[in-house]
C-alpha positions as CSV (number, residue, x, y, z in Angstrom):
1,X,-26.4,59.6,-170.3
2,X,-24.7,56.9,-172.1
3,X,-23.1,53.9,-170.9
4,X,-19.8,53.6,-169.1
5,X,-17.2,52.2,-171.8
6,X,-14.0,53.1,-172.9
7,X,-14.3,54.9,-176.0
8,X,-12.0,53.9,-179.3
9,X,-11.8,57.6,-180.4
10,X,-10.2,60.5,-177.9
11,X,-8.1,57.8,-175.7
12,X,-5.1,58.6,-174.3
13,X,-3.7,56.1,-172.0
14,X,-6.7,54.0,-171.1
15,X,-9.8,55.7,-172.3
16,X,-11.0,55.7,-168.6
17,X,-11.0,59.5,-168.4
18,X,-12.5,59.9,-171.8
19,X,-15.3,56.9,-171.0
20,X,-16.3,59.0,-167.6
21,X,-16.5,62.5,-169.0
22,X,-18.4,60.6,-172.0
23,X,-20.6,59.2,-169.3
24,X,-21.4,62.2,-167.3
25,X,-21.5,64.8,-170.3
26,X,-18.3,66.8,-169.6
27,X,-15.3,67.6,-171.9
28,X,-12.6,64.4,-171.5
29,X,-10.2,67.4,-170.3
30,X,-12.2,68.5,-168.0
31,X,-12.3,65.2,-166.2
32,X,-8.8,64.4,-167.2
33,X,-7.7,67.4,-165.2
34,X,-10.4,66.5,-162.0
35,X,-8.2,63.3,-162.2
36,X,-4.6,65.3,-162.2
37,X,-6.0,67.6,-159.5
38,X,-7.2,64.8,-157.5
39,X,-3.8,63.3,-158.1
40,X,-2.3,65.5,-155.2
41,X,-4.7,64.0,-152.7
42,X,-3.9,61.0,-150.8
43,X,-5.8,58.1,-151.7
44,X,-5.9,55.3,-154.1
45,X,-6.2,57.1,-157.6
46,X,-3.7,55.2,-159.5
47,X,-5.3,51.7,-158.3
48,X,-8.7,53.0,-159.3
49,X,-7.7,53.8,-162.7
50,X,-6.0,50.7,-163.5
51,X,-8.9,48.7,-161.8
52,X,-11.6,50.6,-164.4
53,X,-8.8,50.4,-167.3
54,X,-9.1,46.7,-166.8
55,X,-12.8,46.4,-165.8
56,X,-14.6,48.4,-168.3
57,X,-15.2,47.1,-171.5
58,X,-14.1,48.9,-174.5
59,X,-16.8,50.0,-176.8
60,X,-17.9,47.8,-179.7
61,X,-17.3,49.4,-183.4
62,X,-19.7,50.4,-185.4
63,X,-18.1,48.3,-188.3
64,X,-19.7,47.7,-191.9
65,X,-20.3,44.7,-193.4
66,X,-19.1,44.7,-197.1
């Protein structure tokens, strides 16, 4: 497993959907539709997604030096 970030590449809003289904090795639409689904539960959703948009660092570029 890699590590929980927000990717740079396949973002959408946040990256928080793309940096969880990164983390546990499923397609970023699959979890992006877990999170739609989960969507018409009650429960804090929205608040955890902004909390982890904010919280989760975004991952560093692979960048060459010239």
């Amino acid at each position: 497993m890699s590590a929980l970030v927000r990717p740079r590449d396949g973002r959408w809003i946040g990256g928080v959907c793309a940096g969880l289904a990164r983390r546990f090795g499923i397609s970023a639409n699959t979890m992006r539709a877990i999170f739609a689904v989960s969507c018409l539960l009650p429960g804090p959703q929205f608040l955890i997604y902004i909390a982890l948009w904010v919280l989760l660092p975004n991952e560093k570029s692979t960048s060459t030096a010239w």
